[in-house]
C-alpha positions in Angstrom: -16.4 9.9 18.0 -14.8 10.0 14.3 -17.0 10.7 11.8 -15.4 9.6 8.6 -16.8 9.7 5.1 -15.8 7.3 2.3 -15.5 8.0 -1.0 -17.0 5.5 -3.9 -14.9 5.5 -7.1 -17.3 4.4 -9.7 -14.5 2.0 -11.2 -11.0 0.8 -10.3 -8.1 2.2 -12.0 -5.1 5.3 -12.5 -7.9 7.5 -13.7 -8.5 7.8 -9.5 -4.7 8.3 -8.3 -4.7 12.1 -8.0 -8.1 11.8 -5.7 -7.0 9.1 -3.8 -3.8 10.9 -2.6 -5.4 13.8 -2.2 -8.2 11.9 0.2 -4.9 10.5 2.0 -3.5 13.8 2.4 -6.4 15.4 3.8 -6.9 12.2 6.0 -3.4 12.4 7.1 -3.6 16.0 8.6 -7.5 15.6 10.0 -7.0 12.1 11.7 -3.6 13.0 13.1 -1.8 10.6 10.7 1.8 11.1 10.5 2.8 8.4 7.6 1.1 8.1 4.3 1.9 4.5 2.7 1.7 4.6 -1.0 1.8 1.5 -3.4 4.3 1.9 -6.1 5.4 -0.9 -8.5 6.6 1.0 -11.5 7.3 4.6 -9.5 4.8 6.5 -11.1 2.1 6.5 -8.6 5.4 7.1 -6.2 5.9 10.5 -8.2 2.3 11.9 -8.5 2.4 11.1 -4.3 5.6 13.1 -3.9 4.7 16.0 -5.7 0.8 16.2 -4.5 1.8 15.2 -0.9 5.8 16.2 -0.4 8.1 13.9 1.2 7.6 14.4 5.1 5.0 12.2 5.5 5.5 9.8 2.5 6.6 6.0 2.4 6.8 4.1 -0.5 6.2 0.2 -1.1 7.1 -1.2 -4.0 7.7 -4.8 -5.7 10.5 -6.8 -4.5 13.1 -7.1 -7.0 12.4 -9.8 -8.9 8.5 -10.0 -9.0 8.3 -10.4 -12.3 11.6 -11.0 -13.9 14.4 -12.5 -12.3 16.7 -9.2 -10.7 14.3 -6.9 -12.4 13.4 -3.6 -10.6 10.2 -2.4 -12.0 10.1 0.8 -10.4 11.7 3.8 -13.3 15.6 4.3 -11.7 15.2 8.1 -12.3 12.1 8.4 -9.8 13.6 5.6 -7.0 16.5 8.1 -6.9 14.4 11.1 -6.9 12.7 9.4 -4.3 15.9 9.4 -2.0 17.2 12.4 -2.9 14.2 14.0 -1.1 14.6 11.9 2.1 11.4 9.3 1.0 11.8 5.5 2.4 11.1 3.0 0.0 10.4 -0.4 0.9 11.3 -3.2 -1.8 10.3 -6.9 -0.5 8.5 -9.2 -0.7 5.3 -9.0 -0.4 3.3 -10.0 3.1 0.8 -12.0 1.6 3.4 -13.5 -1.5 7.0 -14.7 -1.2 6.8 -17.9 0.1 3.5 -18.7 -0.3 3.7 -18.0 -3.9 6.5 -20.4 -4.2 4.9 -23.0 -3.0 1.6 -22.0 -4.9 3.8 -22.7 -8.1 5.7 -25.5 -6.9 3.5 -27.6 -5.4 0.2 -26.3 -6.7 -1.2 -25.6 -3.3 -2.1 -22.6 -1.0 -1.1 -21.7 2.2 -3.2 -19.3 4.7 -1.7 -16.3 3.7 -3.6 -17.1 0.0 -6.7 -17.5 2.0 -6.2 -14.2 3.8 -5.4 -12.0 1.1 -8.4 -13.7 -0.9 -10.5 -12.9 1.8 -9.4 -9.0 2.1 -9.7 -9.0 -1.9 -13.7 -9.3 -1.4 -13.3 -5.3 -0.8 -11.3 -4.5 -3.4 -7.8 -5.1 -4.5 -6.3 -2.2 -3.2 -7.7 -3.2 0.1 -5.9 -6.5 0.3 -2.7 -4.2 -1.1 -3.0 -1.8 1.8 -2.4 -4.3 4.3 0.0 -5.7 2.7 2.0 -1.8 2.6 1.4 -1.1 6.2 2.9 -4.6 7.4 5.7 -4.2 5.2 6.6 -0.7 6.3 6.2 -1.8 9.9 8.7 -4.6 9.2 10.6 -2.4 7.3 10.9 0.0 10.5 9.7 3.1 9.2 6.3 3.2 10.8 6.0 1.8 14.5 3.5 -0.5 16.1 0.5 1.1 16.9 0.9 4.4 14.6 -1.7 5.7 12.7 -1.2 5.6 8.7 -3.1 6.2 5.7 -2.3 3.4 3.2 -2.8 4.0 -0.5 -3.0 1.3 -2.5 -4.5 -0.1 -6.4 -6.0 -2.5 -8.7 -3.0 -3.0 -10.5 -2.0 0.4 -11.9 -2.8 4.0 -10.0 -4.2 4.3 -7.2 -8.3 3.9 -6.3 -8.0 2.3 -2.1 -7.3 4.6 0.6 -7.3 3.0 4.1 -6.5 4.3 7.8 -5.2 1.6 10.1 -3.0 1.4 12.8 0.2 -0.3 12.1 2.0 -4.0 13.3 4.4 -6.2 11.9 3.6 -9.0 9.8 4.5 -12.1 12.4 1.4 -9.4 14.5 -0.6 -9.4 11.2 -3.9 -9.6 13.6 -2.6 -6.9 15.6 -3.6 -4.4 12.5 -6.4 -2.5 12.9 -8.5 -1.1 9.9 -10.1 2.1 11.4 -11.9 3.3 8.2 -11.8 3.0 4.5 -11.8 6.4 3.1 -11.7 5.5 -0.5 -12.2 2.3 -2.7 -13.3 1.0 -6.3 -17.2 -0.2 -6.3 -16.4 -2.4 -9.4 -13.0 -4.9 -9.5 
């Protein structure tokens, strides 16, 4: 038996990002985790993780290039390379539940399942929907394998506030995933 506990943030937001990858650090090292998953669109979150959790056990998602802005890289240049230069995979694509749904969201004004989906993991929280999203992507990406256990740290936009322990699969496996606990998460959206 696990006994995990789950820690309520009283609101979403960066306010929670040093508690949240502290949560995922201690996770990480009392569940046997070897990968931590962090969210990172503009690289700060990225930064706070790398210097509160070190770069052995770190993975970073961010936004496909592009996301906003046509060739734009949101994430800061100075903390991508910093990122490297301390051995810590980053994974820029598109997004799991985005990408081609989205384009034919705007194109055709419809949705596709994977809308549905990540509306239906949004009833949690945003981050939670996000978290998912990380530990398919870094599955795909190759950096964590089928199967492995992670902690995925993810937001509501900026920071983080969702931590979640799941075992990994690739995105064309999405229902392969399994969500073993959520160890941290906004009450309010």
């Amino acid at each position: 038996m696990i006994k995990v506990e789950c820690v309520l943030f009283e609101e979403p937001g960066p306010k929670n990002t040093e508690q949240a990858l502290m949560i995922a650090k201690e996770a990480a090292e009392k569940y046997n985790s070897s990968k931590i998953i962090v969210a990172s669109s503009s690289g700060k979150t990225a930064k706070k993780a790398l210097d509160l959790i070190g770069s052995e056990k770190l993975i970073v998602v961010s936004h496909a290039f592009g996301f906003y802005e046509p060739n734009e890289d949101e994430m800061e240049k100075e903390i991508r390379e910093e990122l490297y230069r301390n051995g810590v995979p980053v994974v820029t694509a598109s997004h799991t539940f985005a990408g081609f749904s989205r384009a034919v969201r705007r194109a055709l004004k419809t949705y596709l399942i994977e809308d549905i989906v990540a509306s239906v993991l949004r009833t949690a929280c945003e981050g939670f929907k996000v978290a998912f999203e990380l530990v398919t992507m870094a599955a795909d990406a190759g950096f964590v394998m089928t199967g492995e256990r992670v902690i995925a740290v993810a937001g509501s936009g900026e920071g983080a506030d969702t931590v979640v322990m799941m075992r990994a699969a690739n995105s064309h496996n999405f229902f392969d995933l399994r969500m073993e606990a959520i160890l941290a998460k906004p009450i309010k959206k």
